[in-house]
C-alpha positions in Angstrom: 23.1 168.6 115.7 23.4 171.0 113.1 21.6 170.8 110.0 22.0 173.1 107.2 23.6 175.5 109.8 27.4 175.7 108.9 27.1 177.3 105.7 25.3 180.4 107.1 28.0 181.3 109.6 30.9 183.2 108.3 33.1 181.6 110.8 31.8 177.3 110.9 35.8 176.5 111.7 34.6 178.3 115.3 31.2 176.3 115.3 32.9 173.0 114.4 35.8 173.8 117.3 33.1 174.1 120.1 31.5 171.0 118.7 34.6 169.4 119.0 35.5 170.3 122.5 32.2 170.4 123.7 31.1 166.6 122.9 31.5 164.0 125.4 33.9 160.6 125.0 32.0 158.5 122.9 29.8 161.2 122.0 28.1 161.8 118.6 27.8 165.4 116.3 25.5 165.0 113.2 26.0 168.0 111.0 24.8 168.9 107.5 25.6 171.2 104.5 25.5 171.3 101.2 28.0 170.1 99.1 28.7 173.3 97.1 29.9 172.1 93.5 26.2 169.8 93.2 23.9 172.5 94.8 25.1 175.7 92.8 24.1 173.8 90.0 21.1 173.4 90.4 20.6 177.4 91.4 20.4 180.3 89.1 22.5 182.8 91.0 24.7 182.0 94.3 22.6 181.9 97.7 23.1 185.4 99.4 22.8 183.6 103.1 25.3 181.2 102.4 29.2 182.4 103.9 31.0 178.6 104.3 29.8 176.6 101.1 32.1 173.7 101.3 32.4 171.3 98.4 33.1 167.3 99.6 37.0 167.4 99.9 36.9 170.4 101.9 34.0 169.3 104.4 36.5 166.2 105.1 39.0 168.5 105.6 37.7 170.5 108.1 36.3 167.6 110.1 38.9 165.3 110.2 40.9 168.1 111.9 38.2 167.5 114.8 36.4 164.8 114.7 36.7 160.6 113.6 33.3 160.2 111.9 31.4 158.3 108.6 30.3 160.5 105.7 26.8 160.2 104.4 25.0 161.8 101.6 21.4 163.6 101.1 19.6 164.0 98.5 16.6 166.1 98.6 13.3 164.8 96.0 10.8 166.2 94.2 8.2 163.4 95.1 7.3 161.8 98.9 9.0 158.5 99.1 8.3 156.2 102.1 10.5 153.0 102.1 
């Protein structure tokens, strides 16, 4: 897994390439990141921590050079929700 992870590296193509030959047949990699163009909004200055902000097009692109996988969204909230 890697959640929130991928932006802090300043190489994610290497972490995504050891994911890649590392998983098994059959095998599932659940990663995360934020999608650049929606969370700089919301900030007042760029994160300093952050190396490989990817917006949506380019988070395809990089995984479907790797992986076959399903594309979900996050949302984070202000308020606790159970459902």
């Amino acid at each position: 897994m890697g959640f929130e992870v991928i932006e802090h590296l300043t190489d994610a193509a290497a972490l995504l390439d050891e994911a890649a030959r590392l998983l098994a047949a059959g095998g599932v990699f659940v990663v995360s990141t934020p999608d650049r163009e929606e969370y700089n909004q919301i900030l007042p200055e760029p994160n300093p921590y952050h190396f490989s902000e990817l917006d949506r097009a380019e988070l395809i692109a990089v995984l479907e050079k790797r992986f076959t996988f399903r594309l979900f969204g996050q949302r984070s909230l202000v308020a606790s929700e159970i459902w």
